[in-house]
C-alpha positions in Angstrom: 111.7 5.0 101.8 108.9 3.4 100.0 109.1 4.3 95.9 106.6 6.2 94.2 105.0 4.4 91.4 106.3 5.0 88.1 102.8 4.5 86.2 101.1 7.3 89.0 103.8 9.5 88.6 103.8 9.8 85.0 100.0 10.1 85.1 100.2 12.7 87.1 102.6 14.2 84.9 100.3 14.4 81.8 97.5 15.8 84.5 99.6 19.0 85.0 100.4 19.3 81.6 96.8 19.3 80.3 95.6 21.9 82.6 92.0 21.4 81.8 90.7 18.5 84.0 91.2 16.4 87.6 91.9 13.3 87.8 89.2 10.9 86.1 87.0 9.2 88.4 87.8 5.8 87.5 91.6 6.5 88.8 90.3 7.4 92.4 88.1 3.9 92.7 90.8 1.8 91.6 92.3 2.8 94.4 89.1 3.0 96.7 89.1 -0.8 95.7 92.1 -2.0 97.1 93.2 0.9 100.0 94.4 -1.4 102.6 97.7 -2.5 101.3 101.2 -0.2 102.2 101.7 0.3 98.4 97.9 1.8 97.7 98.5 4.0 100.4 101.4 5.6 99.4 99.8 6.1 95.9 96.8 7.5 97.7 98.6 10.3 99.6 101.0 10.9 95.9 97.4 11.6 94.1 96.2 13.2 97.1 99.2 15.6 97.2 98.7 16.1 93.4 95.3 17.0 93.7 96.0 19.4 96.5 98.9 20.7 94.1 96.7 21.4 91.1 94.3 23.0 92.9 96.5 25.7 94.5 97.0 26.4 90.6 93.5 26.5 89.9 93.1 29.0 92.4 95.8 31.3 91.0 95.0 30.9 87.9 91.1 31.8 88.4 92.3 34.7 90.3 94.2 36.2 87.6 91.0 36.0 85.6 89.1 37.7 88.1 91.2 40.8 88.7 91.7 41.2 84.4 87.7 41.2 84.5 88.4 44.3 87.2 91.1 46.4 84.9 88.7 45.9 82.2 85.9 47.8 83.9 88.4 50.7 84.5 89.8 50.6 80.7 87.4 52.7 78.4 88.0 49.8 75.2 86.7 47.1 77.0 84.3 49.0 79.9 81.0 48.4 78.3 81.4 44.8 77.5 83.3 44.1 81.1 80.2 45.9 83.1 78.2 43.5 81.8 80.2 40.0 82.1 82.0 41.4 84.9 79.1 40.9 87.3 78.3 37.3 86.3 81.7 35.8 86.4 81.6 37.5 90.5 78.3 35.7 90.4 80.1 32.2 89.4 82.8 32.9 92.2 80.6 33.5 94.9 78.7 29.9 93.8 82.3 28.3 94.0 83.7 29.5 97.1 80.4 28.5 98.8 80.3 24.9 97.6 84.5 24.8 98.0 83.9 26.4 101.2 81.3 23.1 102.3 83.7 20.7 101.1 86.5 22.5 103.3 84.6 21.8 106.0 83.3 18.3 105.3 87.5 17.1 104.8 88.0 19.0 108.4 85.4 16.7 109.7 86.2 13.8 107.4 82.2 12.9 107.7 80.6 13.0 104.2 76.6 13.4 104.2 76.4 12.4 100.8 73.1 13.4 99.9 73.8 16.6 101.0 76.3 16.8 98.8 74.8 15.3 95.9 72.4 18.1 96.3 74.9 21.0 97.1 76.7 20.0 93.7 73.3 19.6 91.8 72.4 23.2 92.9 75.7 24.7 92.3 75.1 22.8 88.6 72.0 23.9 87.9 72.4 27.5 89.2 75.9 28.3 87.9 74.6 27.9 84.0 72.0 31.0 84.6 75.0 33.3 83.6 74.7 32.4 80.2 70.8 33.7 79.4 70.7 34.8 75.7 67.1 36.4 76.7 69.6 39.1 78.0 70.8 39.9 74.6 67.4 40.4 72.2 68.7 42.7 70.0 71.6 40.5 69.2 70.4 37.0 67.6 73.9 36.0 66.8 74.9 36.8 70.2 72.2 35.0 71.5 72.8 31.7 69.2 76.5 31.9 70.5 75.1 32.2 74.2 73.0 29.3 73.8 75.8 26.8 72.1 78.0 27.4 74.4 75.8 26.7 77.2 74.5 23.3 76.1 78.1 22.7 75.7 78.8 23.5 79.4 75.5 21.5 80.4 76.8 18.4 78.8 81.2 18.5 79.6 81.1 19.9 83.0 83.7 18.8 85.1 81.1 18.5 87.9 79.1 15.7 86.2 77.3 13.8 88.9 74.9 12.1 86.9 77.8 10.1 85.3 79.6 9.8 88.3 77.4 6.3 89.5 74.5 5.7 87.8 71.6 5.1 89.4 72.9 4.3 92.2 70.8 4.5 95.8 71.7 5.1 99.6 70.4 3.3 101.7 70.4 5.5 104.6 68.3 7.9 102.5 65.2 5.8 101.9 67.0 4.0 98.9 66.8 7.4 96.9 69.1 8.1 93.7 72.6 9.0 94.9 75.1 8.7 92.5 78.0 9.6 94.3 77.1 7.2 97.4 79.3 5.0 96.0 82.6 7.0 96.6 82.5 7.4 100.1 80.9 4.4 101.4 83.6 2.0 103.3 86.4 4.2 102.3 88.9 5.5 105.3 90.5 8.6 105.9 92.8 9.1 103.0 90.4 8.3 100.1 87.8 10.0 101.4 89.8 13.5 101.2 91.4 12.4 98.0 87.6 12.0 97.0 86.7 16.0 98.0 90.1 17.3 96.7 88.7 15.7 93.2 85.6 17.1 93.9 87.0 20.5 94.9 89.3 20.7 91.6 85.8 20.1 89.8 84.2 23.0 91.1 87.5 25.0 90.4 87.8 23.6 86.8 83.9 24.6 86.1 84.3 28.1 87.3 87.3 28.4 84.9 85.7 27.4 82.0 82.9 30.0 82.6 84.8 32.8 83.9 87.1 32.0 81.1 84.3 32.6 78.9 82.9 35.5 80.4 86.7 36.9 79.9 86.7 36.4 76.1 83.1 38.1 75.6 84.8 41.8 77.1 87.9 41.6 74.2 88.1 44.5 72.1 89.8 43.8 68.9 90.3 46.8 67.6 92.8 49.1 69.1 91.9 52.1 67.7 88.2 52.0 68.3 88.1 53.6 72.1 84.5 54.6 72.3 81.7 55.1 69.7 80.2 58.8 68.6 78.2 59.4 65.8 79.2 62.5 63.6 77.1 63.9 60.8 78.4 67.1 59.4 76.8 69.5 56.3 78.7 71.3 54.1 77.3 74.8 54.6 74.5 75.9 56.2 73.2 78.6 53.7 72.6 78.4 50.1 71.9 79.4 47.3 69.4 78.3 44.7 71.4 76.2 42.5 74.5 75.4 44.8 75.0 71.8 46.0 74.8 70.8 49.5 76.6 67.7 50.8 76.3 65.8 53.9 78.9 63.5 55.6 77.5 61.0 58.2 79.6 58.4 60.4 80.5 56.9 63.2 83.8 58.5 65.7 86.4 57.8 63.6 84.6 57.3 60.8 85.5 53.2 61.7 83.2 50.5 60.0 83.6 47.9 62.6 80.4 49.3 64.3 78.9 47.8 61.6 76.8 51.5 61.0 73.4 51.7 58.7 73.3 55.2 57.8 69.5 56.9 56.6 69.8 60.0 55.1 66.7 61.9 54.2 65.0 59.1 53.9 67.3 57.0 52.0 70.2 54.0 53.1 73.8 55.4 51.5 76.3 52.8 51.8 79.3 53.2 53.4 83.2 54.1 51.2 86.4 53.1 52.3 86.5 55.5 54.5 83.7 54.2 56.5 81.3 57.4 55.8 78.0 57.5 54.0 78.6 60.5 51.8 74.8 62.0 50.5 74.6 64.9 47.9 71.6 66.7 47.2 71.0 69.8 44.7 69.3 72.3 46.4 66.1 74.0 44.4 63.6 75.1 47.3 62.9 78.5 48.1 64.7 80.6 49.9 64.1 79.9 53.5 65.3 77.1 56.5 65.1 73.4 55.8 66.2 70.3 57.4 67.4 66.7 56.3 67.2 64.1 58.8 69.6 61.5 59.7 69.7 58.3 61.4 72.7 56.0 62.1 72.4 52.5 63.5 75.4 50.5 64.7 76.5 47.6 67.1 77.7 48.7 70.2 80.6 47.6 71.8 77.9 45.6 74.3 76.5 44.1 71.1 73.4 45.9 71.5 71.9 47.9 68.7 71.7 51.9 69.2 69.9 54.4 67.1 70.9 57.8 67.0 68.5 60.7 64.8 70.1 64.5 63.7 68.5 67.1 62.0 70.8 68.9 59.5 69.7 72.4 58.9 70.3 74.3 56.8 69.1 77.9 54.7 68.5 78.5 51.2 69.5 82.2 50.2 67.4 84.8 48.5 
């Protein structure tokens, strides 16, 4: 029985304790440089077997992502936010298994087109991003910064970077056109080139995880208490009398400031107390008769839009 090598094992060991990335591609063409030796083989089926290994985790672990995003659409906290990131991290998955599904095929055939690839992974790189569009979100510029970091932080650490992966280099096979993963698969034999996919395959698998991941954290409700917004506005009495005082109370359900509420009332902003209410007093000296004071509340929804809800108090003034 031919022994592992210590220095792959213990690599490998760090690469399942990280959790975040596949093996680096300098690690596979070291070994695409010398794969004709006993030893290099053995070491190419151990980081082929790894690979295979760590993307069997992936796959669970993506999963369990995916079916939180689906309780969250049933649970009333976190229902508005999931119905909107809910669709886009399906969206992601349906990019993944299609590209995952290609490179299933090309390891059954062991035939690599790569400029079909390069392509397939350039589309899946370039289309996968358009789930992060701060133009969805113009009411929320904060939002919308956020959005926009976070994608240019994607676009520049994915997983699946083939512009890195070898320069500028061309294929000769394809009119001597860029392709940078050329280099990878040309001369290699059986075993490298499916270590190569399985690499390529834990890329795609990595990159959906970040996003979904992302989508995920966008549907959290913090606040326990805070099940569903409702505006409440309430007067103190209806009919009065000249000189009598008439008070208005004007919230949000709960009376909870985390909706962030704006609250007009006849005309004029009242801050908020402790309580979260905007508490508005008036002395009433109109003639007898019906009258109404309007009132408008603003808040943040749990979406992150901005809603605008109008009442009109009424109430009498006695003879």
């Amino acid at each position: 029985m031919v022994e592992r090598p210590v220095f792959l094992l213990a690599y490998l060991k760090l690469f399942y304790n990280m959790k975040k990335e596949s093996v680096i591609y300098a690690l596979v063409l070291i070994c695409l440089t010398a794969c004709r030796s006993n030893d290099n083989t053995v070491r190419f089926r151990v980081l082929n077997e790894g690979l295979e290994q760590y993307g069997k985790r992936l796959g669970f672990e993506n999963q369990s992502i995916y079916d939180e995003l689906e309780q969250k659409i049933s649970d009333s906290r976190t229902k508005a936010k999931a119905t909107i990131w809910q669709p886009k991290a399906v969206y992601v998955k349906k990019l993944s298994d299609s590209l995952r599904s290609y490179i299933d095929n090309l390891k059954s055939s062991v035939h690599v087109e790569t400029r079909t690839l390069y392509h397939r992974i350039k589309d899946f790189n370039e289309k996968v991003l358009t789930v992060l569009d701060p133009g969805e979100f113009p009411d929320n510029p904060i939002l919308q910064q956020d959005i926009q970091k976070v994608k240019e932080q994607f676009r520049h650490s994915f997983p699946l970077d083939i512009t890195a992966a070898g320069g500028h280099t061309t294929d000769s096979t394809a009119g001597n056109m860029p392709n940078p993963i050329h280099d990878y698969f040309e001369n290699a034999d059986t075993l490298a080139t499916l270590t190569m996919l399985n690499k390529l395959r834990n890329d795609i698998s990595v990159a959906e995880n970040r996003l979904i991941s992302y989508c995920n954290s966008m549907t959290i409700s913090y606040h326990e208490g805070f099940y569903h917004f409702f505006p409440l506005a309430t007067i103190s009495s209806s009919y009065l009398k000249p000189g009598q005082t008439l008070e208005i109370n004007a919230g949000m359900g709960a009376f909870s400031s985390d909706a962030e509420p704006i609250v007009t009332i006849n005309g004029e902003k009242i801050k908020l107390n402790s309580d979260g209410v905007a508490l508005y007093r008036q002395t009433v000296h109109q003639k007898p008769g019906k009258y109404f004071i309007p009132v408008k509340i603003e808040f943040i929804q749990p979406s992150g839009d901005t809603a605008r809800v109008s009442k009109k108090m009424e109430y009498r003034v006695a003879e």
